[in-house]
LUMBAVEX-524047 format. One line per 3 residues: number of its first residue (from 1); their letters; for each residue z, x, y of C-alpha. Coordinates in Angstrom, 2 decimals. Each point is the difference from the previous one (the first is absolute). Layout:
NUM	A	Z,X,Y  ...
***
This chain:
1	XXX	80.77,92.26,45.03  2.09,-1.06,3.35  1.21,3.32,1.30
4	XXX	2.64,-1.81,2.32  3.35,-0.87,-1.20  0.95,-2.84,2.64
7	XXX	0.43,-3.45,-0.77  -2.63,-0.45,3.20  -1.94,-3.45,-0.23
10	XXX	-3.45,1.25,1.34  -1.44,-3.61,0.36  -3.51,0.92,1.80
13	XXX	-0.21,-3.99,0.34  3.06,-0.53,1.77  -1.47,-0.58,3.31
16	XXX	-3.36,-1.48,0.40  -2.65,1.87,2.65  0.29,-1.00,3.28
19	XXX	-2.80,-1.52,1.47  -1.78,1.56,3.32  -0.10,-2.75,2.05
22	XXX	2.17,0.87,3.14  -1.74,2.73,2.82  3.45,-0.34,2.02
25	XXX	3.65,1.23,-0.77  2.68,-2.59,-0.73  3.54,1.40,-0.07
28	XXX	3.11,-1.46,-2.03  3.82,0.73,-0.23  2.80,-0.96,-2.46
31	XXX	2.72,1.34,-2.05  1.36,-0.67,-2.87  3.32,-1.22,-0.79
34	XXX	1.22,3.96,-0.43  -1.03,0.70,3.46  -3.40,1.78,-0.73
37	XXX	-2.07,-0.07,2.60  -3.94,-0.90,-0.80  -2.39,0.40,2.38
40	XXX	-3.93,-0.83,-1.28  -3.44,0.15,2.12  -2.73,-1.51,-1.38
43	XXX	-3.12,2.07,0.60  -2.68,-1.53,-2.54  -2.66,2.83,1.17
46	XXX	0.41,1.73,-2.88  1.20,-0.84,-3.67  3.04,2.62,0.56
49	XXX	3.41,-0.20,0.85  2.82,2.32,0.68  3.42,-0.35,-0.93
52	XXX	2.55,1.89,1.95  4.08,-0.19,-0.90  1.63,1.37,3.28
55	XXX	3.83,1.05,-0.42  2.18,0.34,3.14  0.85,3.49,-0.88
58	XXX	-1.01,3.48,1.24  1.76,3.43,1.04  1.44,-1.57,3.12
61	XXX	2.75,-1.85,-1.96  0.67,3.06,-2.33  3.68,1.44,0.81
64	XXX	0.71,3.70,1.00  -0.72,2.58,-3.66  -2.32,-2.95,-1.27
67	XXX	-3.11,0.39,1.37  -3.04,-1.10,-2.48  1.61,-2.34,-1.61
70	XXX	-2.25,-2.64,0.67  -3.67,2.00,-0.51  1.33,1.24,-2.90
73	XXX	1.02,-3.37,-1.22  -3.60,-0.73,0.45  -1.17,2.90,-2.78
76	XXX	2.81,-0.65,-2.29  -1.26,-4.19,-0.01  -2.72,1.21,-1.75
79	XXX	1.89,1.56,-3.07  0.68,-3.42,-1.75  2.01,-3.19,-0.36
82	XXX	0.53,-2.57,-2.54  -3.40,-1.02,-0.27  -1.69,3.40,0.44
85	XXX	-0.24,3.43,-1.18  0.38,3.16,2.73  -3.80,-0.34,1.74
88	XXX	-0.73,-3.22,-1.25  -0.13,-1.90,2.82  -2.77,2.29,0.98
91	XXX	-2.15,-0.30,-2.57  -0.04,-3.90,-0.73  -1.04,0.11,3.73
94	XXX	-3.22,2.45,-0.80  -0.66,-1.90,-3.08  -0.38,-3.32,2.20
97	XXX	-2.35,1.87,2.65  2.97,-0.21,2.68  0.82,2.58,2.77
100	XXX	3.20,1.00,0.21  3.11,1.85,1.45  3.00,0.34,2.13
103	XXX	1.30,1.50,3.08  3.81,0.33,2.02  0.49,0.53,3.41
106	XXX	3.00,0.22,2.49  0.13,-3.87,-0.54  -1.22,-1.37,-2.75
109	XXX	-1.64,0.69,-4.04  -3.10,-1.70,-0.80  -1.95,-0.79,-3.38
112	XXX	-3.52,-0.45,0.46  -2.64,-1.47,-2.59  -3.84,-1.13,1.20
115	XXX	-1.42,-2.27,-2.88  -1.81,-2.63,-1.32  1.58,-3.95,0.87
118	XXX	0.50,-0.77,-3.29  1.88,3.51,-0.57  2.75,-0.47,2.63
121	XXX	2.50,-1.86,-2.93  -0.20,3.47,-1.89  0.70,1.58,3.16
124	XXX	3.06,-2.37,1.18  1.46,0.94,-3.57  -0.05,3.06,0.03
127	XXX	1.79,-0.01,3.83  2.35,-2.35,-1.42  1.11,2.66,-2.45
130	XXX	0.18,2.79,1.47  1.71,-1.93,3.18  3.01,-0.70,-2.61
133	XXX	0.02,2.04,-3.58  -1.65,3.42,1.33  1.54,2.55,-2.87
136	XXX	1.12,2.97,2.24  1.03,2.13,-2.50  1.42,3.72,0.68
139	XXX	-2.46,1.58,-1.98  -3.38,-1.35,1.54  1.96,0.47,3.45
142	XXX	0.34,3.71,-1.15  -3.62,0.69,-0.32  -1.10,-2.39,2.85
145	XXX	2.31,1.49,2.40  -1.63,3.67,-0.22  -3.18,-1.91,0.74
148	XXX	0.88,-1.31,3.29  1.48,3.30,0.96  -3.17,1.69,-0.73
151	XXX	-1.67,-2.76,2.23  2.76,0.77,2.80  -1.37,3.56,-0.61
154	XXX	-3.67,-0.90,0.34  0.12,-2.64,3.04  2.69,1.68,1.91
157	XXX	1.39,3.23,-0.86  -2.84,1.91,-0.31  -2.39,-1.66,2.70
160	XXX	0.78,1.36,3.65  -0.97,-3.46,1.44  1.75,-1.98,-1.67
163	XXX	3.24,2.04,-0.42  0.24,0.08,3.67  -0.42,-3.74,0.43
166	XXX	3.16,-0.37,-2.17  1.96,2.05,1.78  -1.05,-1.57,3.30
169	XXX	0.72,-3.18,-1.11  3.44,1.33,-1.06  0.67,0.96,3.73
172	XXX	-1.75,-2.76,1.46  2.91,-2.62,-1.62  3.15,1.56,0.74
175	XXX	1.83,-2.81,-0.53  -1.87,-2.45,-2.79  -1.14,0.13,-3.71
178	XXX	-3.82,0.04,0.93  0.37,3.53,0.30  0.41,0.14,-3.83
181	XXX	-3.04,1.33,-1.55  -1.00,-3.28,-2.57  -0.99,2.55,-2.58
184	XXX	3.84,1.53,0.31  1.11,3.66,1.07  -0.29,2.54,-3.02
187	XXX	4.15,0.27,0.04  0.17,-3.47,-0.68  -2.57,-0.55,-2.75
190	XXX	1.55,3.15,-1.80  3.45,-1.59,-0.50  -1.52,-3.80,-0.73
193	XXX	0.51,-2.20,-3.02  -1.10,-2.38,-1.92  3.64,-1.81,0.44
196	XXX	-0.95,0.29,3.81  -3.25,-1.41,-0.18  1.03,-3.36,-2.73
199	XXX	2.89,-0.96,2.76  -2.82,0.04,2.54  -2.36,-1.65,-1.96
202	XXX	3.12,-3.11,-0.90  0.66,0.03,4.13  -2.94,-0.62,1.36
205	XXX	-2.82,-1.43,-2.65  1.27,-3.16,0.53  -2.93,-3.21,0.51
208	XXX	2.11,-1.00,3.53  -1.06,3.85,1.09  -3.66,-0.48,-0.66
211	XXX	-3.19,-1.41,1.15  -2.69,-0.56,-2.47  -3.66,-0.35,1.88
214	XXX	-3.08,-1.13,-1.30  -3.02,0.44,1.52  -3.90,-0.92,-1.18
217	XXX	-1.93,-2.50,-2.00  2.98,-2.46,-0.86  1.43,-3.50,0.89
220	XXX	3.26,-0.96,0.74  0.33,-2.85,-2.35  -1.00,2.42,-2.88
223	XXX	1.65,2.98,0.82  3.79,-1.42,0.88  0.37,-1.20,-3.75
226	XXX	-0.72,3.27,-1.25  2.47,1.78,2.44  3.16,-2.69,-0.86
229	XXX	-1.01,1.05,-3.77  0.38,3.62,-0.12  2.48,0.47,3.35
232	XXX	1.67,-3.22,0.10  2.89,0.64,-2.44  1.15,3.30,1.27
235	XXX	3.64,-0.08,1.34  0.43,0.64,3.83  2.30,2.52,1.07
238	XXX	2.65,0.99,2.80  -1.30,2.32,1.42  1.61,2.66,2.38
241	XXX	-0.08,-0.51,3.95  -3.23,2.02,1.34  0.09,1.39,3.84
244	XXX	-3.09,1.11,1.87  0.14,3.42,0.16  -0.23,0.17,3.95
247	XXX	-0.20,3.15,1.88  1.50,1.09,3.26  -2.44,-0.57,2.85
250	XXX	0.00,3.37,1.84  1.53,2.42,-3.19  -1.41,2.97,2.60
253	XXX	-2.54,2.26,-0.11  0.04,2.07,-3.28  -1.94,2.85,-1.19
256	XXX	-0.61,2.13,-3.41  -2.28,3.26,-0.98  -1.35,0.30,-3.59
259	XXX	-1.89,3.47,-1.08  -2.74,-1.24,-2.65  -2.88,1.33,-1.75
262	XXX	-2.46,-1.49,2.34  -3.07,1.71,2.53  0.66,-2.23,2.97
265	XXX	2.82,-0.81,1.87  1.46,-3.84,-0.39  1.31,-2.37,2.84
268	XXX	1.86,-3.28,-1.49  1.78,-2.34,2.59  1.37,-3.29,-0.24
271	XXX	1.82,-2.09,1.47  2.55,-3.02,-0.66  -1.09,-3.31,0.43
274	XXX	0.64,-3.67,-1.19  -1.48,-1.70,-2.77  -1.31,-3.99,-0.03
277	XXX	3.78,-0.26,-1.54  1.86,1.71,3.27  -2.17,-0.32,2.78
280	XXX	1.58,-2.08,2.81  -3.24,-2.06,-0.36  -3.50,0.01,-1.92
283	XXX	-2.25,0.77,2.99  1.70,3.19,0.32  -0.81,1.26,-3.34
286	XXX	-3.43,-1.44,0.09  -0.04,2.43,3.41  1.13,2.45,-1.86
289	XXX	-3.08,0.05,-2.79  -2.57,-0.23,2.74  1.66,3.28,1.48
292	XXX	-0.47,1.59,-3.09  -3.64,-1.00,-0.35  -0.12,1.44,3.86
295	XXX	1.54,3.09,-0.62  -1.86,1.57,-3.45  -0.80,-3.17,-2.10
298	XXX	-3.55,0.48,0.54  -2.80,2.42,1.03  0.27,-1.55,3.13
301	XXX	3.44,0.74,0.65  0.98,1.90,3.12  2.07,3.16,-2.12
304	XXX	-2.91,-0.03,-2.74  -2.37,-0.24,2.89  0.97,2.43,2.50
307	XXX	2.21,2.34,-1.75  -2.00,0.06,-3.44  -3.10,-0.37,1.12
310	XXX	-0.28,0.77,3.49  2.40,2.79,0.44  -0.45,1.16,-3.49
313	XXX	3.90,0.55,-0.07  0.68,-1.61,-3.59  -2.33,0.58,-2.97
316	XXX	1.06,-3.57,-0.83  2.85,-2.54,1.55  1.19,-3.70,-0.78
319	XXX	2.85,-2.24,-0.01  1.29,-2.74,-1.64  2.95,-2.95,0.46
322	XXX	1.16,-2.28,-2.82  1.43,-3.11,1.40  0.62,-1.98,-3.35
325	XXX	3.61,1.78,-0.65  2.64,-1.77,-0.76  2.15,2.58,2.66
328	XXX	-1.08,1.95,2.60  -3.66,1.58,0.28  -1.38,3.35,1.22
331	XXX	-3.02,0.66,1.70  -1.97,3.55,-1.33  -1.72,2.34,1.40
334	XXX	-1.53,2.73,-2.03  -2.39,3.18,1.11  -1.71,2.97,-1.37
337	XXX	-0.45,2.54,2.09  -3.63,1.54,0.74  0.27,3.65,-1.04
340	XXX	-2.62,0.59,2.56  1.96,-0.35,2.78  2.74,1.52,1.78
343	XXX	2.79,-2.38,-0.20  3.34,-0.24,-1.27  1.76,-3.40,-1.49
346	XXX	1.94,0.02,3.25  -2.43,0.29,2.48  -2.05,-2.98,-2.59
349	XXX	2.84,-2.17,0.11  0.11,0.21,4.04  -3.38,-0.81,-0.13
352	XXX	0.50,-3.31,-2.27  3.18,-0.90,2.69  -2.93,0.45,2.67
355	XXX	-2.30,-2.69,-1.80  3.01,-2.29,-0.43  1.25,0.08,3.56
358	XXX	-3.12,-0.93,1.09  -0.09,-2.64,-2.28  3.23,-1.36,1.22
361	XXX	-1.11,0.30,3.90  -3.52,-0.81,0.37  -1.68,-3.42,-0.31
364	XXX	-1.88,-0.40,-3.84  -3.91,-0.11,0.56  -0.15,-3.62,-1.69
367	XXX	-3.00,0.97,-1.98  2.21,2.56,-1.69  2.75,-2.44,-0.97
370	XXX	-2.77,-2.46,-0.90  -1.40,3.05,-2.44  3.51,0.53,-1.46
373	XXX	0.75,-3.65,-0.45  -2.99,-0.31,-1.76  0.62,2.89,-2.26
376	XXX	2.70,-1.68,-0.79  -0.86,-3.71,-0.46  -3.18,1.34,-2.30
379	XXX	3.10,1.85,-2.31  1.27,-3.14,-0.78  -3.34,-2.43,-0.52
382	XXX	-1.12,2.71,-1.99  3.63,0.07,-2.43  -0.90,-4.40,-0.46
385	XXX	-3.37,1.74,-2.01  2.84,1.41,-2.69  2.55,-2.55,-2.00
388	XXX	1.97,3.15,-0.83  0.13,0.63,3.88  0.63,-3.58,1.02
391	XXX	3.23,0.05,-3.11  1.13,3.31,1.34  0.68,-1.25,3.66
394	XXX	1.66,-3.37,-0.80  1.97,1.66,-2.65  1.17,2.93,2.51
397	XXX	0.30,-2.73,2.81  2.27,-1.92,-2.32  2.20,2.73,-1.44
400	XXX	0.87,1.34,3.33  2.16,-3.37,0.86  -3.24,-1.62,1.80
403	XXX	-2.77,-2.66,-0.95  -3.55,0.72,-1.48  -1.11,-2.40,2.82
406	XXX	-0.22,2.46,2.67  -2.91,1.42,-2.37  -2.25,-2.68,1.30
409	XXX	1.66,0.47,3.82  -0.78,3.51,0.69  -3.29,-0.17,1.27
412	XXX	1.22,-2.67,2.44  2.79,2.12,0.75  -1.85,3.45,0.65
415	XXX	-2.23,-2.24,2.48  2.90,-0.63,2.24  1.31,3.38,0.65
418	XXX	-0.95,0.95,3.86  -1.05,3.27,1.30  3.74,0.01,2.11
421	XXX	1.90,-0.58,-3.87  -1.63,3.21,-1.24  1.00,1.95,2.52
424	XXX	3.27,-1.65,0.20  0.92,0.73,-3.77  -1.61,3.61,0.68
427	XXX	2.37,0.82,2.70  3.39,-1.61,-1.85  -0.87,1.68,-3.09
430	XXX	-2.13,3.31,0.39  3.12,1.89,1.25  1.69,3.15,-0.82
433	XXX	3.07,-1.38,-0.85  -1.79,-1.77,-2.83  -2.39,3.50,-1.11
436	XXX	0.36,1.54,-3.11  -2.01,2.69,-0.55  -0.71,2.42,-2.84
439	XXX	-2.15,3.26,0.58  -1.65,1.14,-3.28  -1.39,3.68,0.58
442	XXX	-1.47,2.27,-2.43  2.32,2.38,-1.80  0.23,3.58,1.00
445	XXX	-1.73,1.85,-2.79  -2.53,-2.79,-0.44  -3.54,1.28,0.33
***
């Protein structure tokens, strides 16, 4: 008996296998008639491909009382359409073998599948649908919505870490969306609707707001058929005017306190910084990555080395910068204090200033920036090893407003950036008028 009730074609001979015959990545670009985007990389290593539908959508463009629209547009996708029952989608995936699943951030929603070639029609179908007749009805948003708030309660509420990143980033962007959490405050997901969440869903789902990327054992000349048959005849949209949510440059330095159930004492700092969308120029922000390698992006790294290992101040310290945003960035720093010793978060923090002054002032040993820029480089030979990985960055590259070309760039890029544009991005950027910082101390009656 068939135990779905969709009018699905699952034609397991729509696309024949794709040969392995190419050891070298070809990339191609065209879009359709409705404005959707495809990119597709061949990479005939393996007989697998990955199929990634990237909507130019996230928490940054949600307005003021709205926040979560968009992740939890995401869940409700999943509850059915015209051609599928609630969980469906899900589970003609499975029954093909395919991984699957979906994720929103401040700019953009993405629908993931990793399959067989001769799969990805099923999988274009299904997108298809759910890209135009997704059901959104109030009841399944009634039970779906109590799920997302018991994730918000899981991930964020009730995890010391990661409540405190939150609220730093909602200091740290005084003046944008990006400090809007993508998962939405509590307030907001208590009072949201289903009526909310279909007028999001008709705004932006919209082919002309999407990229569709293909990545794996296909060909060009077989795939594009396939993608004008099941995207082709959806209707382009107009679509609202979008703004990158920039930041002001020097907001000032801000500080909170939380009181948590935790043993150690917790130091977060960041600080504001352009993305590869705002940066007065690329070098900079490739500057900026190798600083964060320099700082705590590897064992190596002067804070991990001398004031986590050396000094033994913090049981554990790192940092991170994301510079594919489509607004403004932040470089993060984040420290656990070693019980052990007698220090307090501000006399840790001094010590961090200490390390970055010095950075700023003395001349970089060139084997060190050699080390970090080959941290770095190794990150990103290592991602070509993964199509998911290889999808993931053109299809972030191209929904933040830029081209999946600087993909195959970077390495070039990151072998450019002198010793003098480190320390000149360190000292325009690593300032206190840029600092936000968040101390997360154990509370009082915690034992």
């Amino acid at each position: 008996m068939n135990i779905y009730c969709s009018a699905l074609l699952l034609l397991s001979g729509l696309m024949p296998m794709m040969a392995l015959t190419a050891s070298a990545s070809t990339t191609h670009e065209f879009s359709l008639e409705n404005g959707l985007k495809v990119v597709v990389r061949e990479d005939h290593r393996a007989p697998v491909t990955t199929s990634q539908l990237w909507f130019k959508v996230g928490s940054s463009q949600e307005p003021p009382g709205q926040s979560g629209l968009s992740h939890a547009l995401e869940h409700m996708l999943y509850q059915g359409s015209s051609k599928t029952c609630a969980g469906e989608t899900s589970a003609i995936l499975e029954r093909l073998g395919a991984a699957e699943n979906a994720f929103t951030s401040n700019d953009y929603t993405t629908y993931h599948q990793t399959l067989a070639p001769d799969h990805l029609g099923v999988s274009f179908e299904l997108m298809a649908d759910l890209m135009t007749t997704a059901h959104l009805r109030t009841d399944a948003f009634a039970t779906e919505i109590e799920v997302i708030k018991q994730e918000r309660r899981e991930r964020t509420d009730d995890v010391p870490h990661g409540l405190a990143m939150e609220r730093l980033q909602a200091i740290a962007f005084p003046s944008s969306a990006q400090a809007t959490p993508t998962i939405g405050w509590m307030h907001d997901l208590q009072r949201m609707s289903a009526p909310q969440l279909r007028e999001w869903y008709q705004r932006w789902y919209a082919p002309n707001n999407a990229t569709l990327v293909i990545a794996g054992d296909v060909r060009l000349d077989q795939i594009k058929p396939v993608v004008e048959r099941y995207f082709g005849g959806i209707p382009r949209k107009t679509l609202p005017e979008v703004y990158a949510p920039l930041e002001l440059a020097e907001p000032g330095e801000r500080t909170i306190t939380l009181h948590q159930a935790i043993h150690a004492p917790q130091l977060l700092m960041s600080f504001n910084l352009p993305s590869l969308t705002t940066a007065p120029d690329r070098r900079t922000v490739q500057a900026l990555r190798l600083l964060d390698i320099l700082l705590a992006g590897s064992n190596s790294a002067r804070l991990k080395k001398h004031l986590q290992f050396n000094e033994e101040l913090f049981s554990q310290i790192s940092s991170g910068y994301n510079p594919f945003n489509r607004g403004d960035s932040l470089l993060l720093l984040s420290a656990q204090l070693n019980t052990h010793q007698q220090i307090t978060l501000d006399q840790a923090q001094a010590r961090i200033w200490q390390v970055i002054e010095h950075l700023k002032t003395t001349p970089l040993d060139p084997e060190e920036l050699e080390r970090a820029r080959t941290v770095l480089i190794a990150n990103q030979v290592y991602e070509q090893d993964s199509i998911e990985s290889q999808a993931v960055r053109m299809g972030t590259l191209e929904s933040i407003g830029l081209s999946w070309r600087l993909m195959d760039e970077d390495i070039e890029a990151l072998n450019q950036v002198s010793a003098k544009d480190i320390q000149q991005a360190a000292a325009t950027y690593l300032t206190r008028q840029r600092l936000s910082v968040a101390y997360l101390l154990p509370e009082k009656n915690h034992g």
